[in-house]
Every structure is written in C-alpha cells, then in structure tokens.
N, CA, C and O atoms as a GROMACS GRO file, in nm:
protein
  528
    1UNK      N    1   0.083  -0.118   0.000
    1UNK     CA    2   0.000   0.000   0.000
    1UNK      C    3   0.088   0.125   0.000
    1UNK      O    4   0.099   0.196  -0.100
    2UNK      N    5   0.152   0.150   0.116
    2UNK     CA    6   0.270   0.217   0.069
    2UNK      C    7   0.385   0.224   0.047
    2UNK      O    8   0.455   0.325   0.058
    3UNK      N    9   0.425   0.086   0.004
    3UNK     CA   10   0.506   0.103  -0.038
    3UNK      C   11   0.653   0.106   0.017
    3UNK      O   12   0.753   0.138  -0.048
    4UNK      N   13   0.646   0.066   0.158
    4UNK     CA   14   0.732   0.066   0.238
    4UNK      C   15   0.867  -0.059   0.299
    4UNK      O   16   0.843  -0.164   0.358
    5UNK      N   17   0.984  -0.013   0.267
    5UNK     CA   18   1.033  -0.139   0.328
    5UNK      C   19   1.100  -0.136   0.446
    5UNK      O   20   1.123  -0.036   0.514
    6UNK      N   21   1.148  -0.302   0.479
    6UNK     CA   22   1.168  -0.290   0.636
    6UNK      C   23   1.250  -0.219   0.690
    6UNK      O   24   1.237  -0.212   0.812
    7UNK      N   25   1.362  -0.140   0.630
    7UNK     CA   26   1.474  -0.027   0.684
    7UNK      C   27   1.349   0.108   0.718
    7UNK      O   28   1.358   0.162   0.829
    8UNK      N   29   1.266   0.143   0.647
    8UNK     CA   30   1.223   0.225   0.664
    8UNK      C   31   1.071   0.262   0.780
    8UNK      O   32   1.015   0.356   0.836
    9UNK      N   33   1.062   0.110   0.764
    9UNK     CA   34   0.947   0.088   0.905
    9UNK      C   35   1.053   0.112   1.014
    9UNK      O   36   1.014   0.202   1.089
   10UNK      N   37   1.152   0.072   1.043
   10UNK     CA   38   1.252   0.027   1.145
   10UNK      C   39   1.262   0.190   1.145
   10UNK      O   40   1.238   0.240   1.255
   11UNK      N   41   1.279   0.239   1.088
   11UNK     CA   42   1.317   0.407   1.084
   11UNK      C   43   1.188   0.488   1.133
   11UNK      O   44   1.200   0.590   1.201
   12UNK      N   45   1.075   0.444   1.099
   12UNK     CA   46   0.940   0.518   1.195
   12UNK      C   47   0.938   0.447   1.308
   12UNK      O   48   0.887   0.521   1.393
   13UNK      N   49   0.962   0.355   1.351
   13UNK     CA   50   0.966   0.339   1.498
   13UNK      C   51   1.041   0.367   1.549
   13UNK      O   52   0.995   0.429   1.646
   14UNK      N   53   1.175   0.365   1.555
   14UNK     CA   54   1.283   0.472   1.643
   14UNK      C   55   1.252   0.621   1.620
   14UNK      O   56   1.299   0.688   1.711
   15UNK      N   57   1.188   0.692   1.530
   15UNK     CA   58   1.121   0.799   1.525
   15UNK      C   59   1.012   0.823   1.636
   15UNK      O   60   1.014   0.905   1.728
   16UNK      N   61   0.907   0.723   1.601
   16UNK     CA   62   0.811   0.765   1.709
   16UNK      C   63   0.865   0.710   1.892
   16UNK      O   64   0.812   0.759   1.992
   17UNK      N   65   0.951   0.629   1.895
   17UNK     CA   66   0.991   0.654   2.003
   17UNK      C   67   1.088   0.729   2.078
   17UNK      O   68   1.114   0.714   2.198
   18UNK      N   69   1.134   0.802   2.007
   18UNK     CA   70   1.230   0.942   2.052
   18UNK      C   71   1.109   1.024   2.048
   18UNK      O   72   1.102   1.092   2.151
   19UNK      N   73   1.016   1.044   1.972
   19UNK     CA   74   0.952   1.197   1.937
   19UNK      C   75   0.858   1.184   2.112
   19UNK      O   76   0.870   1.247   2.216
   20UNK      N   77   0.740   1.033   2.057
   20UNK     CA   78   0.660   1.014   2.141
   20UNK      C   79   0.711   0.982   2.261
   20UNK      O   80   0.677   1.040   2.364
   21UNK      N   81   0.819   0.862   2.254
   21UNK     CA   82   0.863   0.848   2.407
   21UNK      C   83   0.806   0.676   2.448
   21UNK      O   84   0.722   0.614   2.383
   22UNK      N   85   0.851   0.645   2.526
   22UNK     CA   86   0.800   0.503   2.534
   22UNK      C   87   0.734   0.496   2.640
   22UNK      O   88   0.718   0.378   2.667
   23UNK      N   89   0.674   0.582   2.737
   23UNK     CA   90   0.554   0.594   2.810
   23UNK      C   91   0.411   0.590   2.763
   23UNK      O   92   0.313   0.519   2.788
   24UNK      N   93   0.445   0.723   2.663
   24UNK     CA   94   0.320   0.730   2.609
   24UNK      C   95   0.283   0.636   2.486
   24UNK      O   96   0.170   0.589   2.476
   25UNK      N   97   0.376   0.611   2.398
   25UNK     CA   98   0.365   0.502   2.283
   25UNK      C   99   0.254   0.372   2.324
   25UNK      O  100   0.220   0.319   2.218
   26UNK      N  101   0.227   0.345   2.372
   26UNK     CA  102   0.095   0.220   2.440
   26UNK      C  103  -0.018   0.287   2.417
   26UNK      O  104  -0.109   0.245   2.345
   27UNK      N  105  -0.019   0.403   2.481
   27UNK     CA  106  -0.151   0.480   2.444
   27UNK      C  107  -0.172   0.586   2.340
   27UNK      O  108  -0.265   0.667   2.332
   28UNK      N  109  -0.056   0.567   2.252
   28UNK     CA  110  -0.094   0.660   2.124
   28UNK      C  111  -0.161   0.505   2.005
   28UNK      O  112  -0.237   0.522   1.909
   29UNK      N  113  -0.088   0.330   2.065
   29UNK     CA  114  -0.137   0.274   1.970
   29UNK      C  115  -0.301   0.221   2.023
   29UNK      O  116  -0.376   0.167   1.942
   30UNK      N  117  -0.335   0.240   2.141
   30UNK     CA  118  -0.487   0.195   2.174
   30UNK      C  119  -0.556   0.304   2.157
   30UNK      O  120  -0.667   0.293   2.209
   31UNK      N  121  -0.534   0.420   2.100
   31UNK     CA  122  -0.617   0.515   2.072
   31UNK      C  123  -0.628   0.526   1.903
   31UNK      O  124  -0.722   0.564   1.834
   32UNK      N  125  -0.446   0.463   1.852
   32UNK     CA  126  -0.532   0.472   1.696
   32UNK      C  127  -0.599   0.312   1.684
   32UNK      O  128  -0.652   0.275   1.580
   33UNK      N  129  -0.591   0.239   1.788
   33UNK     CA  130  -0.660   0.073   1.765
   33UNK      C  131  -0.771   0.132   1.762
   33UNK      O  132  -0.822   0.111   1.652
   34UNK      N  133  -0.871   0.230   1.859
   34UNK     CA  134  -0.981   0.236   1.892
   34UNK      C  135  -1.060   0.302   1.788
   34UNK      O  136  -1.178   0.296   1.751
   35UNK      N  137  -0.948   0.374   1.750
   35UNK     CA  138  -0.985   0.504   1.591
   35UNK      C  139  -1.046   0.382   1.479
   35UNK      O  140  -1.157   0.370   1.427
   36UNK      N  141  -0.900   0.283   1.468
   36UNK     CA  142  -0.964   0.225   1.344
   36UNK      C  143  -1.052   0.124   1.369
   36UNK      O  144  -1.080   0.053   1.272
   37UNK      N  145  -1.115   0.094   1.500
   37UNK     CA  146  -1.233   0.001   1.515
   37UNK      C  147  -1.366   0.063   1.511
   37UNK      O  148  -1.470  -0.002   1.508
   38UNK      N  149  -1.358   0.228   1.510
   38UNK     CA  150  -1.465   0.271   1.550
   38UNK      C  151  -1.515   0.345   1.388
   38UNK      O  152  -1.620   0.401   1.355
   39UNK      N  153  -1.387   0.314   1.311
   39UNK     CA  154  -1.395   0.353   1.165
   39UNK      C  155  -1.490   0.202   1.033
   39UNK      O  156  -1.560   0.196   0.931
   40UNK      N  157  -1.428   0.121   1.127
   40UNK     CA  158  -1.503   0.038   1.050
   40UNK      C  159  -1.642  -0.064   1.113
   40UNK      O  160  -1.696  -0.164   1.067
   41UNK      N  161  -1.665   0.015   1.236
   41UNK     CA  162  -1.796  -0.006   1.260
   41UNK      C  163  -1.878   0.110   1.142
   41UNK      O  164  -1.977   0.081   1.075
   42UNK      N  165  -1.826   0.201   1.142
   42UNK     CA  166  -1.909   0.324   1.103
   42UNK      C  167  -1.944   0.246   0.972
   42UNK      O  168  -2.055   0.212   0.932
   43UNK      N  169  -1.793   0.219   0.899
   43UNK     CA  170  -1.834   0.195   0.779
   43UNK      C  171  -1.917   0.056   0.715
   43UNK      O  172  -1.973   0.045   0.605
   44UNK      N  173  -1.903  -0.042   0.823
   44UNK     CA  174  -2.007  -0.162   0.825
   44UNK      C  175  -2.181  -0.084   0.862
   44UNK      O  176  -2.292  -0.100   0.810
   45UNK      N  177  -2.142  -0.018   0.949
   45UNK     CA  178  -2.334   0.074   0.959
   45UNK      C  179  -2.392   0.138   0.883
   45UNK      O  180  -2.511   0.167   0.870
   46UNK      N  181  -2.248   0.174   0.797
   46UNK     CA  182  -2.317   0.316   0.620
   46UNK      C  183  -2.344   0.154   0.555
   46UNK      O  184  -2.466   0.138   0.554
   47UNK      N  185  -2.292   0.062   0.514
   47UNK     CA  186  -2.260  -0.046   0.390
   47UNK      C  187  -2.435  -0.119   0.454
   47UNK      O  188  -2.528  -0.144   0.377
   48UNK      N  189  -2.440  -0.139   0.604
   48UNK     CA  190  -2.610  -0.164   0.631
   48UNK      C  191  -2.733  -0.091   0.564
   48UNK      O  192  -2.836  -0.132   0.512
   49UNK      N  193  -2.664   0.065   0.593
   49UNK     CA  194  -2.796   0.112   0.574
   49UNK      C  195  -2.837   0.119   0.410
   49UNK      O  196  -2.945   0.114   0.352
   50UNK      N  197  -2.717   0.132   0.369
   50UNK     CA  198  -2.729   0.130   0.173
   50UNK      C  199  -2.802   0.033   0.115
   50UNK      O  200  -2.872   0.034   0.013
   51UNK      N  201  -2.774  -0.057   0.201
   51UNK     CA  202  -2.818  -0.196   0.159
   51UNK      C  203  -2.968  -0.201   0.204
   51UNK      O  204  -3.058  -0.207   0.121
   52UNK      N  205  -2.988  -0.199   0.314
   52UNK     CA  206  -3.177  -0.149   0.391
   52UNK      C  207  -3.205  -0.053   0.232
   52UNK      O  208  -3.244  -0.118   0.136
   53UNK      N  209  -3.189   0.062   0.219
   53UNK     CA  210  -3.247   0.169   0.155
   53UNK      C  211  -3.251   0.125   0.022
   53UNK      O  212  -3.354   0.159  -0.037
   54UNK      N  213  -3.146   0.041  -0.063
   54UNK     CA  214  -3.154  -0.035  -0.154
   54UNK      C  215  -3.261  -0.132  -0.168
   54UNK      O  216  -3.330  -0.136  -0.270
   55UNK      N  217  -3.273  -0.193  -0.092
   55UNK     CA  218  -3.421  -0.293  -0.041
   55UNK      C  219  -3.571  -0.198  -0.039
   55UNK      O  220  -3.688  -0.214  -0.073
   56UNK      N  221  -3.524  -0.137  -0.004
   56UNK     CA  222  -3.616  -0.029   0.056
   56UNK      C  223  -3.718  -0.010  -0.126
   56UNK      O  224  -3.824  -0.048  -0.175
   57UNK      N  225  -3.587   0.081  -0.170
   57UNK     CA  226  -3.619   0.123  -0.334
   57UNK      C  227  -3.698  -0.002  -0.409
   57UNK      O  228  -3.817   0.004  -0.438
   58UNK      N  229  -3.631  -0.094  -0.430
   58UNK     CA  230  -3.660  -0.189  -0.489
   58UNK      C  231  -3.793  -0.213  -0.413
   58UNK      O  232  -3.876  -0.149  -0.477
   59UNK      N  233  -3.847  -0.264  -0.324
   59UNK     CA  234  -3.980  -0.262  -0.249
   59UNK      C  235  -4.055  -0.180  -0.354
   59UNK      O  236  -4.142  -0.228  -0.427
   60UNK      N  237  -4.005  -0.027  -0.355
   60UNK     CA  238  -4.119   0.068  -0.390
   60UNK      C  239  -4.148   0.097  -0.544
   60UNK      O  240  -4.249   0.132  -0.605
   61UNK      N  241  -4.057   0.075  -0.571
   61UNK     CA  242  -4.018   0.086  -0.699
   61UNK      C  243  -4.113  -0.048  -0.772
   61UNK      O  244  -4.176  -0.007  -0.869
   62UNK      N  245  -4.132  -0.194  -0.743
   62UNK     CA  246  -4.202  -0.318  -0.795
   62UNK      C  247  -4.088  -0.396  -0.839
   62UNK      O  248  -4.107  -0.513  -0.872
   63UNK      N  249  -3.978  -0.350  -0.843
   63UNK     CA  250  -3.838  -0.438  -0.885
   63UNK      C  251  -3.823  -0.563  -0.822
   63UNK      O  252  -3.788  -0.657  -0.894
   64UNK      N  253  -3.851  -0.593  -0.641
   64UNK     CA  254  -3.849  -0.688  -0.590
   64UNK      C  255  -3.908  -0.785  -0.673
   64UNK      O  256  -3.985  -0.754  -0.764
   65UNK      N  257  -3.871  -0.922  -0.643
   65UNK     CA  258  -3.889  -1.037  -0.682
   65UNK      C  259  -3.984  -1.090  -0.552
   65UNK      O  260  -3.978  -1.045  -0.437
   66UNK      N  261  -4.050  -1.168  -0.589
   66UNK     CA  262  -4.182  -1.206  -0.495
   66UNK      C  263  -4.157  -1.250  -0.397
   66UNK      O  264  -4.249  -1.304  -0.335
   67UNK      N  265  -3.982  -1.244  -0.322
   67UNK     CA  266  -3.923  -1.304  -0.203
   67UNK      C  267  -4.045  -1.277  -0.078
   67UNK      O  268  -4.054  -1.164  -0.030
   68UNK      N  269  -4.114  -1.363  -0.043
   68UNK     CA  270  -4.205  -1.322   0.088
   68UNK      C  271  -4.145  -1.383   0.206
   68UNK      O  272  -4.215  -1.419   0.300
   69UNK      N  273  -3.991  -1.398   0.204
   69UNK     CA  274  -3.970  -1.504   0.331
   69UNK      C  275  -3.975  -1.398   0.466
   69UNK      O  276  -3.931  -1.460   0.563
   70UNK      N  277  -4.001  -1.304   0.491
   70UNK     CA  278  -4.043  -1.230   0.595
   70UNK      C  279  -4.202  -1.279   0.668
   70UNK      O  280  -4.238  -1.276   0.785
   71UNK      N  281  -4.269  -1.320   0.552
   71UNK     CA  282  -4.372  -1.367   0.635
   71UNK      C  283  -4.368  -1.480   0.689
   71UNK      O  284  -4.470  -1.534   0.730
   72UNK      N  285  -4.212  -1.552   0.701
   72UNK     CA  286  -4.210  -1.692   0.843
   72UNK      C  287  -4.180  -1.621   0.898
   72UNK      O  288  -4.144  -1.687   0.996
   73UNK      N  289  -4.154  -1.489   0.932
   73UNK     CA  290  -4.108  -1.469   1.074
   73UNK      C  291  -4.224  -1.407   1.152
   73UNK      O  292  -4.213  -1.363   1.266
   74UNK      N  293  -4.324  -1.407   1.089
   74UNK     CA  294  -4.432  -1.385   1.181
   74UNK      C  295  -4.507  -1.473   1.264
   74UNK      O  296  -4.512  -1.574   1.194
   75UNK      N  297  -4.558  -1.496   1.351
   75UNK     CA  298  -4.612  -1.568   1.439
   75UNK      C  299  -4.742  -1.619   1.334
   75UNK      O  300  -4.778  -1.558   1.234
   76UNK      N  301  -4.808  -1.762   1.392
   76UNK     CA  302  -4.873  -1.835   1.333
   76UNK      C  303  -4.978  -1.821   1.307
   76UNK      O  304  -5.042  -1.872   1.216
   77UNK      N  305  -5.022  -1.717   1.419
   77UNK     CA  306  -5.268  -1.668   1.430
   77UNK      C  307  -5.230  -1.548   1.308
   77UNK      O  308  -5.318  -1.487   1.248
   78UNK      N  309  -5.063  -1.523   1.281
   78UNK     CA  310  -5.076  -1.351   1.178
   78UNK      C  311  -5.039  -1.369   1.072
   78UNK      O  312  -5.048  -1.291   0.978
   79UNK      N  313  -4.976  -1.511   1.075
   79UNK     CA  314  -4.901  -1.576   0.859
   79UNK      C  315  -5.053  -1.583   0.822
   79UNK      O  316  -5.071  -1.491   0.741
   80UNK      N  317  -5.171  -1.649   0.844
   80UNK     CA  318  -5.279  -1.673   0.766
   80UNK      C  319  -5.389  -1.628   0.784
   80UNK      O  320  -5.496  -1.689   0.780
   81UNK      N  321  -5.367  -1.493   0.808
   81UNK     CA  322  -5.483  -1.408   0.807
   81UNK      C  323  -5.538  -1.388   0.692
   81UNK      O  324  -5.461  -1.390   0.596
   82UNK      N  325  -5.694  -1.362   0.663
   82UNK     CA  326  -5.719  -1.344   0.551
   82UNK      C  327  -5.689  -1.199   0.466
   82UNK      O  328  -5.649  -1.104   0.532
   83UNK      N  329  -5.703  -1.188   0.364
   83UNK     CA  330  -5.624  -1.064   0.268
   83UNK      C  331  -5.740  -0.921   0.339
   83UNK      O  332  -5.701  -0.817   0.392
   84UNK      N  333  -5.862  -0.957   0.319
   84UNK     CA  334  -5.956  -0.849   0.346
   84UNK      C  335  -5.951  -0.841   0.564
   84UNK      O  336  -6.044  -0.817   0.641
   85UNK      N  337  -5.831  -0.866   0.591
   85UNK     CA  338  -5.914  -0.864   0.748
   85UNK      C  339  -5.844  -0.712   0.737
   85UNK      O  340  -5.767  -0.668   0.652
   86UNK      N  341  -5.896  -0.654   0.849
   86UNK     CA  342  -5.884  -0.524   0.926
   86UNK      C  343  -5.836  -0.525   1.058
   86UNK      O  344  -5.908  -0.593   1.131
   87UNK      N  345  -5.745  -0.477   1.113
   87UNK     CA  346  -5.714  -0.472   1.319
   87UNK      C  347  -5.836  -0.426   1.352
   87UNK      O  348  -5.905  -0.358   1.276
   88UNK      N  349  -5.859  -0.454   1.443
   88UNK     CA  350  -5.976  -0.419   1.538
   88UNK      C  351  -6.118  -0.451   1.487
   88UNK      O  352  -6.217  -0.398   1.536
   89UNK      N  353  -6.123  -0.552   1.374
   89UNK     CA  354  -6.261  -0.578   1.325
   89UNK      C  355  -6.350  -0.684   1.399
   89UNK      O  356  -6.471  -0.708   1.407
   90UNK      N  357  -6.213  -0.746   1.456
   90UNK     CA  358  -6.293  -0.849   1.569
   90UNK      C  359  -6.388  -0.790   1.710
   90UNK      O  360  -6.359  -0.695   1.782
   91UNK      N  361  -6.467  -0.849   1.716
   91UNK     CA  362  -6.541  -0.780   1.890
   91UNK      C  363  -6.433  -0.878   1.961
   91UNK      O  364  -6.347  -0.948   1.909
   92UNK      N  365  -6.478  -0.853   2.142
   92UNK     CA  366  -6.385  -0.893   2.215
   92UNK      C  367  -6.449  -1.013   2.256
   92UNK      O  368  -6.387  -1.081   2.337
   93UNK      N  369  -6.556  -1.053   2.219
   93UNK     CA  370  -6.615  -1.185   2.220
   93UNK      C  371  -6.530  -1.305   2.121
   93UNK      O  372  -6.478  -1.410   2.158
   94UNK      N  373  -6.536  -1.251   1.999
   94UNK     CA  374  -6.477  -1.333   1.902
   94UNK      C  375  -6.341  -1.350   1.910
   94UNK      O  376  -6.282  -1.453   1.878
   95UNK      N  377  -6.264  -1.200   1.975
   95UNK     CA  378  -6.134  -1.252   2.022
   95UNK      C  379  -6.132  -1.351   2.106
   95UNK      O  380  -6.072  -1.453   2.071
   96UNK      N  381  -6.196  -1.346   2.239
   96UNK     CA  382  -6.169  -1.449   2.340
   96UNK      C  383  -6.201  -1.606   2.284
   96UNK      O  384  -6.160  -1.710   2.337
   97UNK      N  385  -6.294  -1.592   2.150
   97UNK     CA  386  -6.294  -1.726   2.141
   97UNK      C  387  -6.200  -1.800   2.067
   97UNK      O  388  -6.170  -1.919   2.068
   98UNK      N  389  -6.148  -1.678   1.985
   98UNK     CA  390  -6.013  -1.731   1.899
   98UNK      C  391  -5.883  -1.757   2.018
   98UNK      O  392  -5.794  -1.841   2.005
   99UNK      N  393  -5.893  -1.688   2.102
   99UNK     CA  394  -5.799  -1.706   2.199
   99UNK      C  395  -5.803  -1.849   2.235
   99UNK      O  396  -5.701  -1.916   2.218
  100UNK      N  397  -5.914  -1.905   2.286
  100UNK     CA  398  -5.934  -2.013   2.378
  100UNK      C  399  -5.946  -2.111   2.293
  100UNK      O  400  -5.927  -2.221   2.344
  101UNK      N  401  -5.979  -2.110   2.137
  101UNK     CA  402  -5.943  -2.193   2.090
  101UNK      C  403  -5.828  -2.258   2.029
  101UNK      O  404  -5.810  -2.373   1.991
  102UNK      N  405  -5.721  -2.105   2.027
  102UNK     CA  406  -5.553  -2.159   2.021
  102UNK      C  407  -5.507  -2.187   2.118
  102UNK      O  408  -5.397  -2.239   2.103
  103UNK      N  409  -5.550  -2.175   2.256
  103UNK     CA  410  -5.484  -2.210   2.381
  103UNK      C  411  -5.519  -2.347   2.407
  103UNK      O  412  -5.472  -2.411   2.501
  104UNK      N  413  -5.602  -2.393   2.323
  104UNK     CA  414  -5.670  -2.539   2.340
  104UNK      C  415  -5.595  -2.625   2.270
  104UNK      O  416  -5.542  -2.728   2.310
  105UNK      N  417  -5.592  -2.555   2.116
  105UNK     CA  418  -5.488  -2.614   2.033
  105UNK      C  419  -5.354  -2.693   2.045
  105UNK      O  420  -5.305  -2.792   1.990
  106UNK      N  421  -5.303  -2.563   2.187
  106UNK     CA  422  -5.166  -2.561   2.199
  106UNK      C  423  -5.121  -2.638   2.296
  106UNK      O  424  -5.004  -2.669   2.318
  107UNK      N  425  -5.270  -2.685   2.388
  107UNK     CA  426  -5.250  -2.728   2.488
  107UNK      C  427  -5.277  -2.904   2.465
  107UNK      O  428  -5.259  -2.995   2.547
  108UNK      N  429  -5.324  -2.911   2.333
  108UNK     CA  430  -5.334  -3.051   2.214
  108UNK      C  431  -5.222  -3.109   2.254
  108UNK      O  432  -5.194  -3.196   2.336
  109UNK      N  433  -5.121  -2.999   2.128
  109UNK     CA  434  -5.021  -3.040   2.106
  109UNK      C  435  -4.903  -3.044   2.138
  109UNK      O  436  -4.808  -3.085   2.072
  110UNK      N  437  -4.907  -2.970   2.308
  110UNK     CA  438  -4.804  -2.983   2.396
  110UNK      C  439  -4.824  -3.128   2.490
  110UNK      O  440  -4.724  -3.168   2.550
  111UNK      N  441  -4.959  -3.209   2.504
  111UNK     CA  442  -4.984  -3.279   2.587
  111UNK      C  443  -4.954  -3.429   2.500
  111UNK      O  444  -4.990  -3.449   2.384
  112UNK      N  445  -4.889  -3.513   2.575
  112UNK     CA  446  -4.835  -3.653   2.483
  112UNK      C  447  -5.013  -3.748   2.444
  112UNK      O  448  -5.111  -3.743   2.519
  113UNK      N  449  -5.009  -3.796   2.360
  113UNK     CA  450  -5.125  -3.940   2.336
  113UNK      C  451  -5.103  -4.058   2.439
  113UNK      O  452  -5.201  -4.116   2.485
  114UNK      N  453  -4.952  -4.101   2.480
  114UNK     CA  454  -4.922  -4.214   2.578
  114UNK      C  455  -5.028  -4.155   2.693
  114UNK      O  456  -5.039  -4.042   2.740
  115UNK      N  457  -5.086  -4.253   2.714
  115UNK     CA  458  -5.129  -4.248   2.867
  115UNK      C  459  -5.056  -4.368   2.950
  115UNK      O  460  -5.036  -4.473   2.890
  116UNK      N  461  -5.018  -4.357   3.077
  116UNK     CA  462  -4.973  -4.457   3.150
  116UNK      C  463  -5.107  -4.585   3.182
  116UNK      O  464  -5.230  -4.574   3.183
  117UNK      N  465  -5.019  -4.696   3.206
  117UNK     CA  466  -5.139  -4.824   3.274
  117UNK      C  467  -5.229  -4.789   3.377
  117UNK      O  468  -5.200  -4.721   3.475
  118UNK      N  469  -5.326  -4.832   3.354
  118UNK     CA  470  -5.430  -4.785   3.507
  118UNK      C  471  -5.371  -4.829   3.644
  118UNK      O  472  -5.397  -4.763   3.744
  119UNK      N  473  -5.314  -4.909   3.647
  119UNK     CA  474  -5.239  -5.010   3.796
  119UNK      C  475  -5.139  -4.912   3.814
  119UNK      O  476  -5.124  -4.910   3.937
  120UNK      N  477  -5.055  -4.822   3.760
  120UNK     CA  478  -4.915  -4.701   3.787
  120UNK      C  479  -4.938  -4.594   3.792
  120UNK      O  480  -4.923  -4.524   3.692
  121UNK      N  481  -4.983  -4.542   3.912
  121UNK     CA  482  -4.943  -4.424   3.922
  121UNK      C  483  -4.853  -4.342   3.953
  121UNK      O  484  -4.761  -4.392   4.019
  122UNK      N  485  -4.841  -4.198   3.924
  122UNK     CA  486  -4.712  -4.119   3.931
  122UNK      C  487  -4.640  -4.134   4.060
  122UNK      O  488  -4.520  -4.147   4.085
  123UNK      N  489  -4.754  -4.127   4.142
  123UNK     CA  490  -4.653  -4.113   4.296
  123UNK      C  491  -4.587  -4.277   4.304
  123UNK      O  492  -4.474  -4.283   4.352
  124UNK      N  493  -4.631  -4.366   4.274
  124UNK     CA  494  -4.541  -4.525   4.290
  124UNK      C  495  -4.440  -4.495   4.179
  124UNK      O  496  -4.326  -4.534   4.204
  125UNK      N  497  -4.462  -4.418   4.034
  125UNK     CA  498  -4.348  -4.417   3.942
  125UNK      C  499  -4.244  -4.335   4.028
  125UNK      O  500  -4.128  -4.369   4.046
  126UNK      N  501  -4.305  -4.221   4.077
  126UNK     CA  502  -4.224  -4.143   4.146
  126UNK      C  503  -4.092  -4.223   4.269
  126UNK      O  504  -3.981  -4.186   4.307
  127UNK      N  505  -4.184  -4.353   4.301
  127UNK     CA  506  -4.126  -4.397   4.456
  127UNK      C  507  -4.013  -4.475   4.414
  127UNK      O  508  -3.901  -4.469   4.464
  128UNK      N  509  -4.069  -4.590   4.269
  128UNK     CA  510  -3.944  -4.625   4.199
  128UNK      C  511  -3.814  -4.557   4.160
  128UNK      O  512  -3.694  -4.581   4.168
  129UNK      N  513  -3.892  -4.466   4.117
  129UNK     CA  514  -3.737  -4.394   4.059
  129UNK      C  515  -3.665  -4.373   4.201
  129UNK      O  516  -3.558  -4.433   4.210
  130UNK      N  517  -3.705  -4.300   4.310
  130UNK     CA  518  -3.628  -4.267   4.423
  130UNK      C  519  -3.545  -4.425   4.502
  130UNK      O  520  -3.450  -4.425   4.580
  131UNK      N  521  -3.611  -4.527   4.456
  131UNK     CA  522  -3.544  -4.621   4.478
  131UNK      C  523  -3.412  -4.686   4.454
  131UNK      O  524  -3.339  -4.763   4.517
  132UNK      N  525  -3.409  -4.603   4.296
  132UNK     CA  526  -3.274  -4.677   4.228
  132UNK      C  527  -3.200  -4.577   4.262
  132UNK      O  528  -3.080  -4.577   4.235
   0.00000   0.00000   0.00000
C-alpha cells in the first residue's frame, strides 16, 4: 500500500519513540486501535444502511422479486390471516374465542397421546425412581 520497506518501518519506529517516548507510545497505539475500530464499525453501519435503503427502493419501486420469506417470521394466528381482514374488526367476544381456541390447540399439542397403565401411578413411578 505504501510502499514501504523494512529499513524504513525500522526508521518510523525509532522515530516515534524518541519523538513520542516510550511511556506514552501504548496509548498513542490503543487510541489509533480504537480510531480504526470505530472507523469500520461506522463503515459496516453506512454499507447496512445502503443496503436497507436499496431494499427499501426496490420494495417501492415493484423491482423486488416475490421473495415473501419475511412472512415466516411472523407468528402463526398472523401468517394466515385473511387478505380483506382489518385490526380491530374483531369484537372482544370473538377474540376471546379465537384465543381459547388456540390455547386449546396448543395445549393438544403440547400434551403426549401415551397415557400410562391404570395399575401405575405417578406417585409409585415417582417412589421407583427414588429407589434406584
């Protein structure tokens, strides 16, 4: 980059340690470490946002390609809503029943089909296990 060879690196460091001094030299290099970490955050946050606002355009513009994978990241009662619904079109009746009928759902398919033998119950499974 520039061009530099090793007589002449060897020649900026006995420079900066006569000029700077070897006290301060530690903290002239964690202040340009910090310079150039805080330079290429900046410039990873401009190269983000170009890229967002690029997305952005294309969105508005109709250029996008029919990528809809944003709609898995929505939760499951809001991927299959219908096209014509509205917020707040539900009463709070019909909410609670949509409620109670996904909490029913969920409570389906968190709960196993095995049922244990009628002769075992938990507290004797329980007593076994404490046995071994």
């Amino acid at each position: 980059m520039f061009d530099l060879s090793w007589m002449e690196l060897l020649f900026c460091a006995v420079l900066a340690l006569i000029v700077i001094g070897p006290k301060d030299l530690p903290k002239l290099f964690r202040a340009v470490g910090q310079f150039i970490a805080k330079a290429r955050k900046m410039y990873k946050n401009m190269l983000g946002s170009m890229q967002q606002l690029e997305r952005e355009v294309d969105i508005a513009s109709g250029k996008q390609q029919h990528n809809e994978s944003w709609r898995d990241l929505l939760p499951e009662e809001v991927r299959h809503l219908p096209s014509d619904f509205l917020p707040g079109s539900m009463t709070a009746e019909q909410h609670q029943q949509r409620r109670q009928s996904l909490d029913l759902a969920r409570q389906q398919a968190l709960t196993p089909d095995v049922s244990l033998p009628k002769n075992v119950t938990t507290s004797s499974k329980a007593g076994n296990d404490n046995a071994n």
